[in-house]
N, C-alpha and C positions, 0 to 999 in steps of 0.2 A: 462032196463039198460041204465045207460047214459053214451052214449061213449067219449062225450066233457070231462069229467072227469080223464077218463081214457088216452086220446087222447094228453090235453093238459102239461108244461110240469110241472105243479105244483109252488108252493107257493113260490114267488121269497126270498126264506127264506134260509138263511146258513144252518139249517140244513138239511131242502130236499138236499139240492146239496153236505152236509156230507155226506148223509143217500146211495146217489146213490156213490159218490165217496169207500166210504166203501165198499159197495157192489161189486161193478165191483171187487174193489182191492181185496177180498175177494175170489171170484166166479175165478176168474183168475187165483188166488194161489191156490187154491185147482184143479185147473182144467189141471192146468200145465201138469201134466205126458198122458194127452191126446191129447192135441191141439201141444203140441212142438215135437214128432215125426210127425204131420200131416203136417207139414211148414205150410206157410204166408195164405193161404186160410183156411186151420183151426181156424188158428191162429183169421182171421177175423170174422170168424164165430162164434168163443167164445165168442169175445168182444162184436160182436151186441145181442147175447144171456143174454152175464152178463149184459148187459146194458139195455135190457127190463127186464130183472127179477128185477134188484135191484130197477128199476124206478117203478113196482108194486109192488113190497116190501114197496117202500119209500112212494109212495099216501097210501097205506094200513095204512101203521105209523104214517103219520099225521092226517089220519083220526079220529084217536082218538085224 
């Protein structure tokens, strides 16, 4: 497995950086009714979570 791949932050391309902005925005809205009774350390913990998924979502998409 190579983890430079995984690790780095991808292809300085508008769309990776659509593909992650989507995502988060995504991942946030639907996650809402979880994280917003938890407050601000929920709240943080969602974002760095939607923000690793959509960033392996986004390498995964460009991959092809």
């Amino acid at each position: 497995m190579n983890m430079k791949f995984w690790l780095t932050a991808g292809e300085p391309r508008p769309r990776y950086a659509l593909l992650v902005a989507i995502g988060v925005v995504l991942m946030m809205t639907l996650t809402y009714p979880v994280w917003q009774p938890g407050g601000p350390g929920m709240a943080a913990f969602a974002a760095v979570t939607a923000t690793i998924i959509s960033h392996v979502s986004a390498k995964l998409i460009m991959r092809r």
